[in-house]
N, C-alpha and C positions, 0 to 999 in steps of 0.2 A: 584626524587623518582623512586623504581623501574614498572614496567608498566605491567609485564606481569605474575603476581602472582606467587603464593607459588610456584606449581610444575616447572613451568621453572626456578623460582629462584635457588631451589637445582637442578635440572637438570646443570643449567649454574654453580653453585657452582662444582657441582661433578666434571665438565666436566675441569674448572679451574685445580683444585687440582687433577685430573688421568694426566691430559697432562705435568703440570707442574712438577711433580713427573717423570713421565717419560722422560721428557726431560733431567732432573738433572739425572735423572741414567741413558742413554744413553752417555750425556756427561762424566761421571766419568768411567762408561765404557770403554768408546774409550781414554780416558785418564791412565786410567791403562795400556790397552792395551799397549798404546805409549810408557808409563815408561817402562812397562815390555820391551819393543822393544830396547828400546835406553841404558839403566841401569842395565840391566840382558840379554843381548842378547842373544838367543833360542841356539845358536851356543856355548854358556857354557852348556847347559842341555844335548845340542845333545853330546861333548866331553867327559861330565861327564859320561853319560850314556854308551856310547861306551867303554871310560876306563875305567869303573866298568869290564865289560865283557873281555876285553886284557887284565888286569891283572890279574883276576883270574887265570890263569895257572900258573901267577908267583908266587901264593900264595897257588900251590899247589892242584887248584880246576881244574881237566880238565889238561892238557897237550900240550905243542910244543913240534914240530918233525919235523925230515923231510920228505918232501912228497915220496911218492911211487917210483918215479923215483931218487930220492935223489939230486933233483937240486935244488931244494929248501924249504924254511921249512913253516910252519902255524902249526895248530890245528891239535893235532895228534890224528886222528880219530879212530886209528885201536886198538887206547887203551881203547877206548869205551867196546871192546870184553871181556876183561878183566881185567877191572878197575870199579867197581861201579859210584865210585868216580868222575870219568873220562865222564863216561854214563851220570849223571845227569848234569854234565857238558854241555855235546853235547844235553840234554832232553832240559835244559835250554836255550842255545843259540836260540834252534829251533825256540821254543814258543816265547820267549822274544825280537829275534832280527828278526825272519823273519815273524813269523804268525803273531802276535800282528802286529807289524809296516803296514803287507800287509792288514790287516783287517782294521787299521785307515784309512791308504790310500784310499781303496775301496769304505768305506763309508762315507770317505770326500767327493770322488769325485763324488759319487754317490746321496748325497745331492746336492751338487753346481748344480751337472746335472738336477736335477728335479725342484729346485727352477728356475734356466734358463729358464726351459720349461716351468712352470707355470707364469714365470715372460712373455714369448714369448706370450705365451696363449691372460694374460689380456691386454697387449699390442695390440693381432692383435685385442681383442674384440672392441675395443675402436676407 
């Protein structure tokens, strides 16, 4: 029988059912994750992503050209001046392919970095 009454009984109840719940989503967690890693690798997303944005000028959104010097070609920027079209094009890229992506970055790393230091922290406490 059990020995140490009512409130440790639901105390040990609760504590059963939060940890075991958590442990089952933890594992399906890192389980997704895996799938996702191995069946859909991030290297399709990153491709797709990228060739949304190259092809847009073939589709008429934005523009190639050749560069200033005429040696060779990319993003023909100077049609921005005089293309709306063109502009929201180059507005696009900006945000999409260089702010966005700098802003996750930053504060990717920028977590990792603080969880480290707080992980150094209780570590030297101990």
């Amino acid at each position: 029988r059990w020995l140490y009454g009512k409130h440790i009984c639901l105390f040990y109840a609760f504590c059963g059912v939060l940890f075991g719940i958590c442990s089952l989503s933890t594992l399906t967690l890192l389980s997704t994750v895996c799938c996702l890693k191995i069946c859909f690798p991030a290297y399709a997303c990153a491709w797709t992503y990228a060739a949304i944005f190259a092809c847009s000028p073939l589709a008429h959104w934005g523009e190639y050209g050749a560069e200033p010097y005429g040696t060779a070609c990319c993003i023909d920027w100077r049609s921005t001046n005089v293309n709306t079209v063109a502009m929201s094009y180059s507005v696009v890229l900006f945000v999409f392919c260089f702010l966005l992506p700098c802003g996750i970055i930053v504060t990717s790393y920028s977590l990792i970095l603080v969880t480290v230091k707080e992980s150094r922290k209780a570590v030297e406490q101990h």
